[in-house]
N, C-alpha and C positions, 0 to 999 in steps of 0.2 A: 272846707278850706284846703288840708290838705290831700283833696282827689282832684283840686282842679291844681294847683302847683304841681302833681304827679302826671298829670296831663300835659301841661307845658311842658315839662321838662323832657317824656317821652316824646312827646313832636320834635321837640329842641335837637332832641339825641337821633331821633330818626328811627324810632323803637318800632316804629309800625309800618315801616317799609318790607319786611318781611312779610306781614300778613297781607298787605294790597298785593306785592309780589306772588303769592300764591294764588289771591282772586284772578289777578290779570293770567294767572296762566292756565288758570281753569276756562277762563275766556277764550284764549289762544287754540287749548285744547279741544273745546268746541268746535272752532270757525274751522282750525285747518291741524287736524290730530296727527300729534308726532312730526310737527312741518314747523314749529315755531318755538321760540324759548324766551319770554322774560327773563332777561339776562340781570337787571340791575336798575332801580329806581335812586338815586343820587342828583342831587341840586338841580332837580325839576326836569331834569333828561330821563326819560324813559325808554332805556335801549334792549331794544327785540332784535334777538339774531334768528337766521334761517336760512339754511342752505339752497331755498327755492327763490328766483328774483322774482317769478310770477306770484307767490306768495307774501314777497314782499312789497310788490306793487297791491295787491289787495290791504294786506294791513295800511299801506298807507292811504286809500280810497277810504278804510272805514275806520281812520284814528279820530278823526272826532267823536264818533260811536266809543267805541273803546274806553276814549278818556271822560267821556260823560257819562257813560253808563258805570263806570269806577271813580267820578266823582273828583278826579283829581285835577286838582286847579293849580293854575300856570304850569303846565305839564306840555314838556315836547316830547316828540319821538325821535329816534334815530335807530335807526333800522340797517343790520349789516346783513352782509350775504358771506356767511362760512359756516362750516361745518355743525352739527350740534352735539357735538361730544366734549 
């Protein structure tokens, strides 16, 4: 009883945005190293910054992969072009 209330409530609070954040950017990492940054997972926006446009026309060719392969539902992207520092 009380580990599923403890689970609501982290979803509620958004407790595990952090750790999805880290998977996707081990993904990131992967596809295109040091080219891409998990910026911030927040009310179903999922925004990837990168200073490459060619790199952000691929993320966006493979966010359905992305967002399926991380499981994350009603999940959009938004993808900016600046700097990564």
């Amino acid at each position: 009883m009380f580990e599923d209330y403890f689970a609501k409530k982290r979803e509620e609070l958004g407790l595990d945005r952090a750790d999805k954040l880290r998977e996707i950017q081990t993904t990131l990492d992967a596809w295109y190293p040091g080219q891409a940054r998990a910026k911030q997972l927040h009310q179903g926006v999922l925004r990837i910054i990168t200073p490459s446009s060619t790199v952000a026309s691929e993320i966006r060719l493979r966010q359905v992969e992305l967002i399926s392969h991380h499981d994350l539902v009603d999940v959009r992207l938004a993808i900016s072009i600046q700097n990564l520092n």
